[in-house]
C-alpha positions as CSV (number, residue, x, y, z in Angstrom):
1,X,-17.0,-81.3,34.2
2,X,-19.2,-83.7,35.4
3,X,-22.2,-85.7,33.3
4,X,-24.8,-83.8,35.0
5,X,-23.3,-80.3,34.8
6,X,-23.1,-81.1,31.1
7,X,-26.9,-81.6,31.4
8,X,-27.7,-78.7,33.3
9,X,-26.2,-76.4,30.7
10,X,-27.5,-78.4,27.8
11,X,-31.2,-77.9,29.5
12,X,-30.3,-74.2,29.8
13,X,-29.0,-74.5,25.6
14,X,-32.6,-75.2,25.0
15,X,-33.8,-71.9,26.6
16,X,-31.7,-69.9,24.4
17,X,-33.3,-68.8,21.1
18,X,-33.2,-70.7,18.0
19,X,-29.8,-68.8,16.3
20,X,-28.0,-70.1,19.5
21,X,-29.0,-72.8,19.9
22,X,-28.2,-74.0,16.0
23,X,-24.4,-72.4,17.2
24,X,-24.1,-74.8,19.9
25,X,-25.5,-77.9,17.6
26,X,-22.7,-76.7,15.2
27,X,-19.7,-76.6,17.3
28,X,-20.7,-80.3,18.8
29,X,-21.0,-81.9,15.7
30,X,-17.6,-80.1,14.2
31,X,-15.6,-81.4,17.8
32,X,-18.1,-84.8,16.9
33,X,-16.1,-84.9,13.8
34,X,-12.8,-84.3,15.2
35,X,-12.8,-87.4,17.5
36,X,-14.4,-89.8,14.6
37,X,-11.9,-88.9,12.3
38,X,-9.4,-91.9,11.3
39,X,-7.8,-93.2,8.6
40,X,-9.5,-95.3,6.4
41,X,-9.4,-98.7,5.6
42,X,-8.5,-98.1,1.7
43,X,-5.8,-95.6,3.6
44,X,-4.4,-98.4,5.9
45,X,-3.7,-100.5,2.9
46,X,-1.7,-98.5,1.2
47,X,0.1,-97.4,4.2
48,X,1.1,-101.1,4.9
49,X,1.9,-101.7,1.1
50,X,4.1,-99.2,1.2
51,X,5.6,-100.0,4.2
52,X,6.2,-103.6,3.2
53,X,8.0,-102.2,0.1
54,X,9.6,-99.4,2.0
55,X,8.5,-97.0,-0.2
56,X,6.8,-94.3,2.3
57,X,4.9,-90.8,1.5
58,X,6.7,-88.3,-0.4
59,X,7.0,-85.1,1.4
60,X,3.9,-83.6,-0.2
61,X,1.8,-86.5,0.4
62,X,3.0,-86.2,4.0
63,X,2.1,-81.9,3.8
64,X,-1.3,-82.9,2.7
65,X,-2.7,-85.7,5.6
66,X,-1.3,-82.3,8.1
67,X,-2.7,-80.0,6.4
68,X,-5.8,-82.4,6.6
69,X,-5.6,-82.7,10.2
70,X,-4.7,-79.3,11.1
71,X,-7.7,-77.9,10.0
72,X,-10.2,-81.1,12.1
């Protein structure tokens, strides 16, 4: 899809009433979310530490960050 057939419907969005529209504001910001989520900084750290000691995620640590990222 190209830049300005994303603009076309987004100038059609704003036609639609107010309930819509707030759907369609929704479901950007959640697939917003999705690309901005990383790992954090305090996250990185203790990834390296632990990698530097060779002592790694248990397998419920590991469950968690997918069930984490499943649900993004």
């Amino acid at each position: 899809m190209t830049k300005d057939q994303v603009r076309e419907i987004l100038d059609r969005v704003l036609t639609w009433p107010q309930k819509d529209q707030d759907k369609v504001a929704r479901f950007a910001r959640a697939v917003e979310q999705m690309r901005n989520d990383d790992i954090t900084d305090q996250e990185w750290a203790i990834i390296e530490e632990r990698a530097a000691r060779r002592d790694l995620a248990s397998e419920e640590e590991v469950e968690e960050v997918f069930r984490r990222y499943r649900s993004a």
